[in-house]
C-alpha positions in Angstrom: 92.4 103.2 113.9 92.0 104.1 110.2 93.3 101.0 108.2 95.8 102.3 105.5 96.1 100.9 102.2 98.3 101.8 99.5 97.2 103.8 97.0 98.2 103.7 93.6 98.1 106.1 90.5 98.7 104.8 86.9 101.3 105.9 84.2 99.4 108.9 82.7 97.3 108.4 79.4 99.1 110.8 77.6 100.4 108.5 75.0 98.6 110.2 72.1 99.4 107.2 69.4 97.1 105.2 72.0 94.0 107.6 72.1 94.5 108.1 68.4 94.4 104.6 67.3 91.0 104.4 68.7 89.5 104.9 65.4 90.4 101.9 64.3 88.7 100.0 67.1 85.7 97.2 65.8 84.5 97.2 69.0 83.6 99.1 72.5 83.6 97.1 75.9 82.9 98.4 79.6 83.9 96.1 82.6 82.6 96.7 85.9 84.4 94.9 88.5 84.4 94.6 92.2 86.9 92.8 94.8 87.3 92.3 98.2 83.9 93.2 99.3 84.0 91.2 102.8 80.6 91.0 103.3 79.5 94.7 104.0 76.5 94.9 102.7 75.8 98.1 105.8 78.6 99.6 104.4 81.7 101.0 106.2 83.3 104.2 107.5 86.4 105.6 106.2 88.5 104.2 109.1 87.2 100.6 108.0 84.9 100.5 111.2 81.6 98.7 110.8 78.8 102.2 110.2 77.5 103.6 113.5 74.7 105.8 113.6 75.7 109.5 112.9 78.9 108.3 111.3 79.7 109.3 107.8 79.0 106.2 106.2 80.0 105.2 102.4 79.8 101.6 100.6 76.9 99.1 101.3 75.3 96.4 99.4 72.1 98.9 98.1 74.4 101.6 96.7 77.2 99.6 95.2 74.1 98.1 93.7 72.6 101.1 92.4 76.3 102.0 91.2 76.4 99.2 89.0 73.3 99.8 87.3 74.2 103.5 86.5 77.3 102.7 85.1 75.8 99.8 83.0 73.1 101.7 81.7 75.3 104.8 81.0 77.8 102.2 78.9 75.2 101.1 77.1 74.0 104.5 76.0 77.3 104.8 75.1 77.0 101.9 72.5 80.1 99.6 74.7 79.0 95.8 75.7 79.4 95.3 79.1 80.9 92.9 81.6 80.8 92.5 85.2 83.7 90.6 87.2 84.5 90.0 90.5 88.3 89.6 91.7 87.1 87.6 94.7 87.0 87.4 98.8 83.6 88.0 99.2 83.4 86.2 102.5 84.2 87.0 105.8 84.5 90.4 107.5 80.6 90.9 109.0 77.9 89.4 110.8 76.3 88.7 107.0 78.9 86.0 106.1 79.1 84.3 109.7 75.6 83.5 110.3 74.9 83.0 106.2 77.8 81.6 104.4 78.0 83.5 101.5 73.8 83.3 100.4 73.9 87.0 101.1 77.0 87.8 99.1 75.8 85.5 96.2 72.5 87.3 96.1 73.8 90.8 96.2 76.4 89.7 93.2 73.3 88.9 91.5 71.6 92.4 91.9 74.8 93.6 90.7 74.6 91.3 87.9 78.4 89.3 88.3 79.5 87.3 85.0 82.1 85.8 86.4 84.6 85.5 89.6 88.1 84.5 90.6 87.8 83.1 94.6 89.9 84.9 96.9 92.1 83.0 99.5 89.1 83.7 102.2 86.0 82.5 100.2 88.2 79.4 101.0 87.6 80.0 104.9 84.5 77.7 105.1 86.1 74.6 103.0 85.3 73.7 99.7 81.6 72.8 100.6 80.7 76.3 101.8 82.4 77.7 98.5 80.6 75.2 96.3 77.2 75.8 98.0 78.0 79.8 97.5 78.3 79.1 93.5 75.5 77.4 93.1 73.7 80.2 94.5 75.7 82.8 92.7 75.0 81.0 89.3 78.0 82.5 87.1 81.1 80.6 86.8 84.2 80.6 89.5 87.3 81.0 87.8 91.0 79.5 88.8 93.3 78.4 86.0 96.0 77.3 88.5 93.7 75.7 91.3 93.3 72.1 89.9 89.8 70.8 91.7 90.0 67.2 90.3 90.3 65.3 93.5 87.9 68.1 95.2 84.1 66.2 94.0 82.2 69.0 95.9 83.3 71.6 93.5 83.1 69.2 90.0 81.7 71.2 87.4 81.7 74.4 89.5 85.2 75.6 88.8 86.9 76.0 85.2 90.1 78.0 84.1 88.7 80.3 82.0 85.5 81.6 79.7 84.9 83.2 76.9 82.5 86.0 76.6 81.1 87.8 73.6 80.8 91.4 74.6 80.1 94.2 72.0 81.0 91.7 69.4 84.2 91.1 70.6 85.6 88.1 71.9 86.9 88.3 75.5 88.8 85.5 77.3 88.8 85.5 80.9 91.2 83.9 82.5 91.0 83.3 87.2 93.9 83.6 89.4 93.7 82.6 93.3 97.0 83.0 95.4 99.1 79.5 95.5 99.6 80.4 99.3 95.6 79.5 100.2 96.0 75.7 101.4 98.5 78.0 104.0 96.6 80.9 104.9 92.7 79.1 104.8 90.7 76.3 105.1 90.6 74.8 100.8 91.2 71.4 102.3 93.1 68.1 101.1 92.1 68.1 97.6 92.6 70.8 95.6 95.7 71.6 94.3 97.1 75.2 93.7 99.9 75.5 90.9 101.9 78.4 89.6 99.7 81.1 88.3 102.2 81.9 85.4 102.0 78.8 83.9 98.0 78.3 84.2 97.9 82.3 82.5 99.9 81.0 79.6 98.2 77.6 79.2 94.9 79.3 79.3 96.1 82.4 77.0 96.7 79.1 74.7 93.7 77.8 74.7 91.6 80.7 74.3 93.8 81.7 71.3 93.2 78.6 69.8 89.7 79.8 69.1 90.3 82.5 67.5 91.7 86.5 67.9 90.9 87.8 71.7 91.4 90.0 73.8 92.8 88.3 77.1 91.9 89.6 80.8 93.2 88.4 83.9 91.2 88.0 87.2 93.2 87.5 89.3 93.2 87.5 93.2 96.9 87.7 93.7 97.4 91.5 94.8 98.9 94.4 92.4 102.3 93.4 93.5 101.8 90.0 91.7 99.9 91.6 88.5 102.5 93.8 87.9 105.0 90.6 87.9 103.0 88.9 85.9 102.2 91.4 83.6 106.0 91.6 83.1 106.0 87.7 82.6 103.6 86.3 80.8 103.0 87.4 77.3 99.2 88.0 75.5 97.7 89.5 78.5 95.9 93.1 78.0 93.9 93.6 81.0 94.4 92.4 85.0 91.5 93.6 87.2 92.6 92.5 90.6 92.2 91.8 94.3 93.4 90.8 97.5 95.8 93.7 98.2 93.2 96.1 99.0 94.4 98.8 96.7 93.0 101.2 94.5 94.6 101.1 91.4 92.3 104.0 89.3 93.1 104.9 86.7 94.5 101.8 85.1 98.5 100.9 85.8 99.9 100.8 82.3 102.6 98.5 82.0 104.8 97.8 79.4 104.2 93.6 78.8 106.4 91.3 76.6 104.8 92.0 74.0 102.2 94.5 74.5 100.9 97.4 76.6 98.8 95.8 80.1 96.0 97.6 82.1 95.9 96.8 85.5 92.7 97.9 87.6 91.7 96.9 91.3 89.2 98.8 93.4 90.2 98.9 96.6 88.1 96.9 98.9 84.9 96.7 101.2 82.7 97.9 98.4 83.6 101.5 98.9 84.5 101.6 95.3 83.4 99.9 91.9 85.5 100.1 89.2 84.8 100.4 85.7 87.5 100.3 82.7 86.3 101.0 79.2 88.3 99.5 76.2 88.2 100.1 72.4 89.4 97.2 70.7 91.0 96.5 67.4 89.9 93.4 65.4 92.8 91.2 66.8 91.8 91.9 70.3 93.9 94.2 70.9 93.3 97.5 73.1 93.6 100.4 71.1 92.5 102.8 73.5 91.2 102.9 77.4 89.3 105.3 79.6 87.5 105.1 82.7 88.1 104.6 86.7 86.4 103.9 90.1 83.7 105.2 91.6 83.6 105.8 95.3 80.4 104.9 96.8 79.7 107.7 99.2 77.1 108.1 101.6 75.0 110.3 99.6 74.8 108.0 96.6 71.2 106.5 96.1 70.5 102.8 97.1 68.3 100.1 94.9 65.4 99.6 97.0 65.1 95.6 95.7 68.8 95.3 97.3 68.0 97.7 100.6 65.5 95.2 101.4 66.9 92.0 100.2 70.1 93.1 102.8 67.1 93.8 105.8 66.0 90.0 105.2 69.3 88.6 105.5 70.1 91.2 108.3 66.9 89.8 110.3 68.3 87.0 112.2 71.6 89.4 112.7 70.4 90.9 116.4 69.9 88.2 117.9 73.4 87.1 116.8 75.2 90.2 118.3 73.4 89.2 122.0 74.9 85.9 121.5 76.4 85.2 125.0 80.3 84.7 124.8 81.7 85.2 128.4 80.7 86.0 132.0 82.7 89.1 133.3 83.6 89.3 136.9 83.8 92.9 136.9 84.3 95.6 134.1 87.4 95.7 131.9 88.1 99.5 130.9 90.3 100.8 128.4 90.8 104.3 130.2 94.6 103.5 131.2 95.7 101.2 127.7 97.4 104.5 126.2 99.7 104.7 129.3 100.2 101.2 130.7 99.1 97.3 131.1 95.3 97.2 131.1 93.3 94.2 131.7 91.4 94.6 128.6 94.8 95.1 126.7 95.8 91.9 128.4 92.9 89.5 127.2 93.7 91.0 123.6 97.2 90.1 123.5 96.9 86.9 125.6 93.7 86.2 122.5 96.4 86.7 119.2 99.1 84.5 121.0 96.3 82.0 121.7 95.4 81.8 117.7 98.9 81.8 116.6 100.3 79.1 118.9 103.8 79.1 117.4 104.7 82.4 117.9 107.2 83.9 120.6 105.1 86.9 121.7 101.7 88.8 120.7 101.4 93.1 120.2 98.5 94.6 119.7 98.4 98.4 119.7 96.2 100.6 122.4 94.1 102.4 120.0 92.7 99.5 118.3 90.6 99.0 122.0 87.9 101.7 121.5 86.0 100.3 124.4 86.2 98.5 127.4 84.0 95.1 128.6 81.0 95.5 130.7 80.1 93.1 134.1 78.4 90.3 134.0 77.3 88.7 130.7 79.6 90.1 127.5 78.1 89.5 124.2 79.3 89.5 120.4 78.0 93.0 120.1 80.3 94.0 123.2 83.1 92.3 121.2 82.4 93.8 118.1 82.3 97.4 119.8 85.6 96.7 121.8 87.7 96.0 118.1 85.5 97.8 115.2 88.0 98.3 112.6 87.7 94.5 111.2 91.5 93.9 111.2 93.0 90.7 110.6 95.2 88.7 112.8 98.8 89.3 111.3 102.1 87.8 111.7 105.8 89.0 111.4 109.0 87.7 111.5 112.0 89.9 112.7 115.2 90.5 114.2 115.4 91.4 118.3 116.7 94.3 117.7 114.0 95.5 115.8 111.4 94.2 118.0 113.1 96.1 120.6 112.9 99.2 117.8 109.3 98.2 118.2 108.4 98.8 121.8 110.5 101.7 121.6 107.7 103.1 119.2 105.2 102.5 121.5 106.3 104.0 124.3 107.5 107.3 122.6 104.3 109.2 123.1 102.2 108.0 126.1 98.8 108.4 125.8 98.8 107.7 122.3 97.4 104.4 120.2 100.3 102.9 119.8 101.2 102.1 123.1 101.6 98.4 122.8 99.8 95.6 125.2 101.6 92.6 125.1 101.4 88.9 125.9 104.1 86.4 126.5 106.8 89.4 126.6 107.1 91.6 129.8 109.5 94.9 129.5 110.0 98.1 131.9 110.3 101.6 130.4 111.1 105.1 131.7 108.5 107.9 129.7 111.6 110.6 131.0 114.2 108.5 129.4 115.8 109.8 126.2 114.3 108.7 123.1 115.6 105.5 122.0 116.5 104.9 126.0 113.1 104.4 127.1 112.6 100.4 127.1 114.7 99.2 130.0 114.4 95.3 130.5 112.4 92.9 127.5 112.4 89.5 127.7 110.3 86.6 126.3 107.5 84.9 128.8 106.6 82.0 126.7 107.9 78.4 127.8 109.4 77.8 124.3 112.2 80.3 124.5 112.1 82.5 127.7 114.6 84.6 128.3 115.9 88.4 127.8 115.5 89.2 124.0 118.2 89.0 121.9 119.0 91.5 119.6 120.4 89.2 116.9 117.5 86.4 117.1 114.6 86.5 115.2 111.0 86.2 116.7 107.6 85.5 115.2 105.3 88.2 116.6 101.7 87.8 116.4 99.7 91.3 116.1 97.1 93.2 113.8 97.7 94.2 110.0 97.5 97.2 110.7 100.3 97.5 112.8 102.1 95.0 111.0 101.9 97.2 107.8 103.6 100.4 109.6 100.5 101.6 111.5 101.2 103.8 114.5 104.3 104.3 113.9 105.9 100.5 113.2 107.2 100.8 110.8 110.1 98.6 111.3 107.0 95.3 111.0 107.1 96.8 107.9 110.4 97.4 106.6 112.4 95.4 108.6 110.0 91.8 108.2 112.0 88.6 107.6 108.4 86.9 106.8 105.1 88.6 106.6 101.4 87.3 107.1 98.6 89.7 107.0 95.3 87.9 106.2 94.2 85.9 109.0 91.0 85.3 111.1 89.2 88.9 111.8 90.5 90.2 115.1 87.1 89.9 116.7 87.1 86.4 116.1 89.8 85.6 117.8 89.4 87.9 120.7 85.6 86.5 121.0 87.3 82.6 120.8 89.7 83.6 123.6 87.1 84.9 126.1 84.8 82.2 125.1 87.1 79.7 126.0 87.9 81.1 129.7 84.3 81.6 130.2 84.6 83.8 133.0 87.0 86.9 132.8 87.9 89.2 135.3 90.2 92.8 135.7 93.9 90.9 135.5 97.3 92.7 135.8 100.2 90.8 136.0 103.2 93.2 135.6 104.1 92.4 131.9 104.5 96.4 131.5 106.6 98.1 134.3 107.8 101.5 134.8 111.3 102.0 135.7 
């Protein structure tokens, strides 16, 4: 199941007035920048799976590394300053994070050589302790203009809105963004406050004028949907590097701001790329001219031996993690029939995302996200971790019945594919000689809340992956047809792992939720 992300092109650079004015620049900058790394320091296949052996393999904590030196040194040859940012969430997504609570990450940002960094809603998952232990360790400040940590004592001193760097003699203000929906979607706790990232942009773009000419840079954790608003909203910004949306904007996006031009930048995610934007800049801060792009960290890019064998400390204790003991199995749980029917392992799945989403109606999970079965006897994290390796996230979505109906439709139009849905708390028949758009006979809601045949008019709250939720497979009506959207919950193995943990002892279940006709 390859996890599809958007990706974006920029407005071309053929503006010549912009390229020309580049002789008036006083000063030449580079910034590096990462986001959304997620702890891979093994690096990840294409699909998003964790590497196998044999598997093409790109990213990793030793060539994004070595990346980051290359492209330093080669700016610096070039006579541009440099600065390196991260757009945040770089916890949670391997073993690396679970078993070390961002020490890893923090000392790989280091290698890298990080100057500053905006959190991401999930460097939040561990509470504000975990995130303040994490910046100590990284030892560059953590920037969020519109998180107020005043109430919060275990980050004092470790958060401020903005900094002020001196590259390549110019003066560079950045300013952090985190997304007001955190204290929602993770764990920041009581205290800290998240405000309205417009107004914290301005305040800060304020202050940092105050001191003198700048140019002003966003790092924001927000997603390109929200820079491009913002770019559109707040005047005195000239550069937003960001996160959280996964997308690879390269080259820039070049808006048209209130009151100037605005760069936006964001390099995809799970340290497969690092991006780089280079900026000539007129004496009032201005950007006269821009170049550069991300680099895709392929398989046959060198590593940096210091950080190849920095990641085989930290990865040490890692095996005896993935034997960790989660559930006894009373007999094997195959996926062989979850492309043409209910399957038990299909079963536990579902029955595990409408466990960690209590409130909603039903759960879906498509077939091809279950590469493997479950063995007998004793199943382990590793067994887990094989069975889902495509690190989705939990997602919810909120939609009509009708389109939920649309839904299973989708998944039964080509049997034998991954997308044929397993399900919890729904059971429905279908008929594979039907006509298309015939083939889902009765559907109707198992759950003790609101049982009953499903109504076409009513909205539900499904509980599935982000993949599918995005339009995977073929559903695209969870993503065209949402009433309410949620895409960045707990990993999928997580939850599955929690589930079969807390029946302790499993064993090959049907129950007729999927019925032919």
């Amino acid at each position: 199941m390859i996890r599809r992300r958007q990706l974006l092109a920029s407005l071309p650079l053929a503006a010549p007035a912009l390229r020309a004015a580049a002789a008036q620049a006083s000063a030449r900058v580079a910034l590096l920048h990462l986001n959304d790394f997620h702890s891979r320091h093994e690096g990840t296949q294409a699909s998003g799976a964790a590497c196998r052996t044999g598997a093409p393999c790109g990213g990793g904590a030793a060539r994004l590394v070595a990346s980051f030196h290359a492209a330093r040194h080669a700016a610096v040859a070039e006579g541009r300053g440099v600065l390196a940012l991260d757009a945040g969430d770089q916890f949670l997504g391997s073993l690396f994070y679970t078993r070390h609570k961002g020490l890893a990450e923090a000392a790989v940002q280091r290698q890298w050589g990080v100057q500053a960094m905006a959190p991401g809603n999930h460097d939040f998952n561990g509470g504000p302790e975990a995130l303040a232990s994490f910046a100590r360790a990284l030892g560059a400040p953590l920037l969020a203009a519109n998180m107020d940590v005043a109430r919060e004592p275990a980050l004092a001193g470790l958060v401020a809105p903005f900094a002020v760097f001196t590259v390549g003699g110019a003066r560079i203000g950045v300013i952090g963004l985190t997304l007001e929906t955190t204290p929602q979607i993770s764990s920041p706790g009581p205290n800290l406050r998240f405000t309205a990232a417009e107004e914290a942009a301005a305040r800060a773009i304020a202050a940092i004028r105050a001191g003198g000419p700048a140019t002003i840079l966003v790092l924001s954790h927000r997603g390109v949907g929200a820079d491009r608003a913002l770019a559109s909203a707040v005047p005195g910004i000239d550069v937003i590097i960001g996160g959280h949306s996964h997308t690879l904007v390269s080259p820039p996006l070049l808006m048209e701001g209130t009151d100037r031009p605005v760069r936006i930048v964001q390099a995809g995610a799970l340290g497969r790329w690092r991006g780089r934007l280079d900026l000539d800049l007129a004496t009032d801060g201005r950007v006269a001219a821009h170049g550069g792009g991300a680099e895709e960290i392929t398989e046959a890019m060198p590593q940096d031996p210091a950080t190849a064998a920095l990641v085989a400390r930290f990865a040490e204790p890692l095996a005896a993690m993935r034997a960790e003991f989660v559930a006894q199995s009373a007999g094997g749980l195959q996926n062989t029939t979850c492309r043409m029917g209910e399957c038990a392992v299909g079963n536990l799945l579902a029955d595990a995302l409408l466990r960690a989403v209590p409130r909603a109606d039903l759960a879906l999970t498509n077939a091809g996200s279950i590469r493997t079965g479950l063995p007998d006897g004793a199943i382990t994290l590793g067994d887990v971790l094989s069975t889902l390796p495509f690190s989705n996230t939990l997602a919810t979505v909120r939609l009509r019945g009708r389109d939920l109906l649309a839904a299973l439709e989708n998944g039964v139009s080509t049997p034998g594919s991954g997308r044929f849905p397993q399900v919890a708390g729904l059971a429905f028949s279908w008929n594979p000689l039907a006509p298309a758009g015939q083939r889902i006979g009765e559907a109707r809601i198992t759950t003790t809340r609101r049982p009953g045949p499903i109504d076409p008019e009513a909205d539900y709250l499904l509980a599935t992956n982000d993949f599918v939720r995005r339009g995977g497979d073929g559903y695209t009506m969870l993503r065209d047809r949402a009433l309410e959207v949620y895409d960045e919950g707990q990993p999928l193995e997580d939850a599955f792992a929690a589930h079969l943990a807390a029946l302790g002892q499993v064993a090959p279940r049907l129950d007729g939720r999927i019925a032919l006709r």
